[in-house]
C-alpha positions in Angstrom: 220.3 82.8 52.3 221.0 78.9 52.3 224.1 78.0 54.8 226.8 76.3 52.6 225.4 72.9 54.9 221.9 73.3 53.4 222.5 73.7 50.0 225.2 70.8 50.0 222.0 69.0 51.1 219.6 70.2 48.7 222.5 69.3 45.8 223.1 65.5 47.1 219.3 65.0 47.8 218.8 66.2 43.9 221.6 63.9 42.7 220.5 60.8 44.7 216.7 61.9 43.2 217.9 61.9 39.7 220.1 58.8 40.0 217.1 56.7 40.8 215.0 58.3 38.2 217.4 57.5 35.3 218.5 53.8 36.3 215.1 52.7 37.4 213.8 49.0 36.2 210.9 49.4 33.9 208.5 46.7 32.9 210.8 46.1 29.4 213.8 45.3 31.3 212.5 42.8 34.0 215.0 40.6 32.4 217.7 42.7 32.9 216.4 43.1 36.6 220.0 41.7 38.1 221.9 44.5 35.8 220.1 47.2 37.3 220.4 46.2 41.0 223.6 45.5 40.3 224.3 48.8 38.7 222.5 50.7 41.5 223.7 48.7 44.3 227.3 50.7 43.5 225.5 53.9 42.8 223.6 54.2 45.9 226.1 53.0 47.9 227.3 56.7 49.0 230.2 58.8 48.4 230.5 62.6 48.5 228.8 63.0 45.5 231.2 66.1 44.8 231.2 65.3 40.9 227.4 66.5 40.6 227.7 69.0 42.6 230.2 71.1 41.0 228.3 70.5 37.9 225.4 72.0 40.1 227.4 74.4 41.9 229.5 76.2 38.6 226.0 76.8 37.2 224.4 78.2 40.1 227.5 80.4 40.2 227.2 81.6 37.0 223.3 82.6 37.6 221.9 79.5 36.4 219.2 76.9 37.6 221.5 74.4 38.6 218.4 71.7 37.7 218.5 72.3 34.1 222.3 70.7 34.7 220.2 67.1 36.2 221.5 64.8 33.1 225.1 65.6 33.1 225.2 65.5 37.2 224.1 62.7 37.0 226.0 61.0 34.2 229.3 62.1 35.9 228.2 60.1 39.1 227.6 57.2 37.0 231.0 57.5 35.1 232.8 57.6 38.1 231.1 55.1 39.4 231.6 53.0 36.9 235.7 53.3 37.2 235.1 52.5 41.1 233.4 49.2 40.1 236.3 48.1 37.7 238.9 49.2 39.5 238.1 47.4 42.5 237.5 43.9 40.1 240.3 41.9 41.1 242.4 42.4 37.5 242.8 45.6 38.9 243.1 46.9 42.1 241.2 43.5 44.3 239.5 45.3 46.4 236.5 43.3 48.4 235.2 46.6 50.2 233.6 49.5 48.7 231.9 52.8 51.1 232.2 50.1 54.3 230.0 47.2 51.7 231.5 44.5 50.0 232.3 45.4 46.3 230.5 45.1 43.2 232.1 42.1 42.4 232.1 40.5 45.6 228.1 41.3 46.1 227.2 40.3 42.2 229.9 38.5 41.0 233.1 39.3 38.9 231.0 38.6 35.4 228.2 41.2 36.3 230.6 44.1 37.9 231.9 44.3 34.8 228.6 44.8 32.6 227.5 46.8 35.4 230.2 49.1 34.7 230.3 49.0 31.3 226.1 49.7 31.3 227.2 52.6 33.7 230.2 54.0 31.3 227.1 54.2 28.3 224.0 55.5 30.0 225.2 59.1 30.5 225.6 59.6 27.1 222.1 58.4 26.5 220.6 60.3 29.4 222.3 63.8 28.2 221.0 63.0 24.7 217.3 63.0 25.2 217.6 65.4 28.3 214.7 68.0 27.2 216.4 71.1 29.2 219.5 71.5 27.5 219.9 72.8 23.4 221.2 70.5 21.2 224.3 72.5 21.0 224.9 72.4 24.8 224.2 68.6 24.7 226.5 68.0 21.6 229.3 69.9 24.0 228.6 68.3 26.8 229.0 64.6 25.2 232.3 65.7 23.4 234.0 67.1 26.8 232.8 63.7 29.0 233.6 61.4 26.5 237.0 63.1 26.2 237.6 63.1 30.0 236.9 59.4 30.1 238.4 57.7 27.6 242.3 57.7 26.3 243.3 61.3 27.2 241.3 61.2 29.9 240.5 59.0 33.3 241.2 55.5 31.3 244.1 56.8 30.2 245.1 57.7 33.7 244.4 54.3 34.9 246.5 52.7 32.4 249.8 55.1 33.8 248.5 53.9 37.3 248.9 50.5 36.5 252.2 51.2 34.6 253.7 52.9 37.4 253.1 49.9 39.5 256.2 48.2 37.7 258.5 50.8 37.7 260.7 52.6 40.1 261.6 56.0 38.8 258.1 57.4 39.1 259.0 61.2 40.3 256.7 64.1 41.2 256.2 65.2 37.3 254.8 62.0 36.6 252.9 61.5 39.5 251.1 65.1 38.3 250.6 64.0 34.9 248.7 60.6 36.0 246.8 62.5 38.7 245.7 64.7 36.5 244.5 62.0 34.0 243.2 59.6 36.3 241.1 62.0 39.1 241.4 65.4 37.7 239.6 65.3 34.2 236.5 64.1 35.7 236.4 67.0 38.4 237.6 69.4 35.7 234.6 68.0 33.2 232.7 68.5 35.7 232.9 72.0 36.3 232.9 72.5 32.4 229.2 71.0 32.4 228.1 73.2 34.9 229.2 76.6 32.9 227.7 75.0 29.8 224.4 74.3 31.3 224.6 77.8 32.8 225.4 79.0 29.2 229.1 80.3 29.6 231.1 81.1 27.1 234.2 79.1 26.3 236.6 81.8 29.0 234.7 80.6 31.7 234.5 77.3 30.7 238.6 76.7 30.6 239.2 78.7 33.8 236.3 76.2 35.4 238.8 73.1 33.9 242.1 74.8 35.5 240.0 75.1 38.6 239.0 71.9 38.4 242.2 70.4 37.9 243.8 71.7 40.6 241.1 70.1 43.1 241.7 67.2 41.3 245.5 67.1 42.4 244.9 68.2 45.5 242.1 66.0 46.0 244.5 62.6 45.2 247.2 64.1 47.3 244.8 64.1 50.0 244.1 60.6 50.0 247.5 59.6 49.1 247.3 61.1 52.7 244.2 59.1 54.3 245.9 55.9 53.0 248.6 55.7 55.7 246.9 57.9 58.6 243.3 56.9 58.3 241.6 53.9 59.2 239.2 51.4 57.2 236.2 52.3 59.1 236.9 55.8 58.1 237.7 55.3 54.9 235.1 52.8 53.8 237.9 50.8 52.2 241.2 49.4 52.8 243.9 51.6 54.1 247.5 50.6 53.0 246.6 49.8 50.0 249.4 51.7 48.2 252.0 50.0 49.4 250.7 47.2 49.4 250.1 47.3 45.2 253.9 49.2 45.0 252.2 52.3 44.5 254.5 55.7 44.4 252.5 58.6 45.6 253.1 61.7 47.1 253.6 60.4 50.5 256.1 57.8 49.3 258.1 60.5 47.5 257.7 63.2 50.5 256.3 62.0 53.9 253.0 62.9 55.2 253.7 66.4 56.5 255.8 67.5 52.9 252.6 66.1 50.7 250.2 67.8 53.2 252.1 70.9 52.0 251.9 70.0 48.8 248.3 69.7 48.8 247.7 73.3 50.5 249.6 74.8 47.8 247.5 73.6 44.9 244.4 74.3 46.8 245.3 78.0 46.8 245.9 77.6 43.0 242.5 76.5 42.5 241.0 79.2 45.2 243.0 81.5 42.9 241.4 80.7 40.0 238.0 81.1 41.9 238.4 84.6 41.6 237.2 84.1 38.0 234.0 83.7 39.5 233.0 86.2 41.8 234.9 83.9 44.5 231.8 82.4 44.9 231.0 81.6 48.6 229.8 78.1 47.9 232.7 76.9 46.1 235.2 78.8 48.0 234.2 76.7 51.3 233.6 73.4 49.1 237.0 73.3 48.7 238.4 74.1 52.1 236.2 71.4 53.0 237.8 68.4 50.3 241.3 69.5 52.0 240.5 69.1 55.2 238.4 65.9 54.8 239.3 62.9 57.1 237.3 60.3 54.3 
């Protein structure tokens, strides 16, 4: 049996596969060459990659071939992707490093981030469309999930309380949740949903994977609240201090380190509770001891 290292591997060497399969430059769009590099200069710049592999890892849990689930893994890469790019644009967060590399902007300029990320919030809905492994119905409730975990009820929306929040000074834990769970967690918990879907699930073990997957989300955000006042940039990839820096209320703010670290071990045990659902599946059981105890 594959050590949970290995097949961690064998997920991100599939995703990074796929990525550069959809988003290649054919001989149609030589015009649009410095979109593309542009596009995949911020998708193969790194990361954890753990969006497509919970979409890989809740269908392999539930018995399926977790590359039949290629297309959405690889659309949720690019949607979140795509929110890195804009949020570091200088309207929003001003960020100039991105994964340890200058940002998007600051490598393509501040015009062709943003088509970049716009090309990138589109193509996953054209690469889950014509994906020839999936039904129609899977695909049609795939699309509907994503586009709902993106838009206005979903990580955009989040955004916009992020931005909000930046302005006020009564932000308390409750709100904090609710933007998290916008913002970080209904990609994570999409995520998971796409992976039962491909697996063929039925809607049960759909919603426990979102509750699951919300959960991580939280405690995923608390955890970098964390990493932004005891980790470094090298580490990180990015600037640390940021938060403060933009007036940010997070759970360190409102707690301390040691209170939010508490905070964070608490709702990871909610979402290993909710594991339970599914066999307490080794692979995701240690995937998520892992994004607690993560140092980046």
């Amino acid at each position: 049996m594959n050590s949970f290292k290995d097949k961690f591997s064998e997920y991100i060497s599939f995703t990074e596969e796929n990525l550069k399969r959809y988003n290649s430059t054919l001989p149609s769009m030589e015009a649009q060459k410095n979109l593309i590099d542009a596009m995949n200069y911020s998708l193969e710049a790194g990361g954890k990659r753990i969006r497509p592999v919970l979409v890989y890892a809740f269908c392999s849990a539930l018995s399926g071939d977790y590359r039949i689930a290629a297309a959405p893994a690889a659309a949720i890469e690019m949607i979140h992707t795509f929110s890195l790019i804009h949020d570091d644009l200088p309207a929003m967060d001003n960020d100039d490093f991105r994964r340890g590399k200058p940002s998007c902007h600051k490598a393509f300029g501040e015009a062709m981030a943003i088509l970049a990320g716009d090309a990138l919030s589109v193509l996953p809905f054209e690469i889950i469309s014509n994906d020839n492994d999936l039904s129609d119905a899977q695909k049609i409730k795939i699309i509907s999930y994503l586009a709902k975990a993106v838009g206005r009820e979903g990580m955009i929306g989040g955004q916009v309380i992020d931005m909000e929040n930046e302005t006020r000074n009564d932000v308390d834990e409750a709100n904090l949740r609710n933007m998290y769970r916008h913002k970080t967690g209904q990609l994570i918990a999409v995520s998971c949903m796409m992976g039962c879907i491909c697996a063929g699930a039925d809607e049960a073990k759909i919603q426990a994977a979102a509750e699951y997957g919300f959960r991580l989300g939280l405690a995923f955000q608390i955890v970098d609240d964390i990493l932004d006042v005891t980790s470094t940039t090298e580490e990180l990839g990015k600037p640390v201090g940021s938060d403060e820096e933009e007036n940010k209320t997070t759970f360190v703010t409102l707690y301390g380190v040691e209170k939010a670290q508490e905070k964070a071990n608490a709702v990871t045990d909610e979402a290993l509770a909710h594991l339970e659902k599914f066999g307490n599946d080794s692979f995701l059981v240690e995937l998520t001891e892992m994004l607690l105890k993560r140092k980046n």
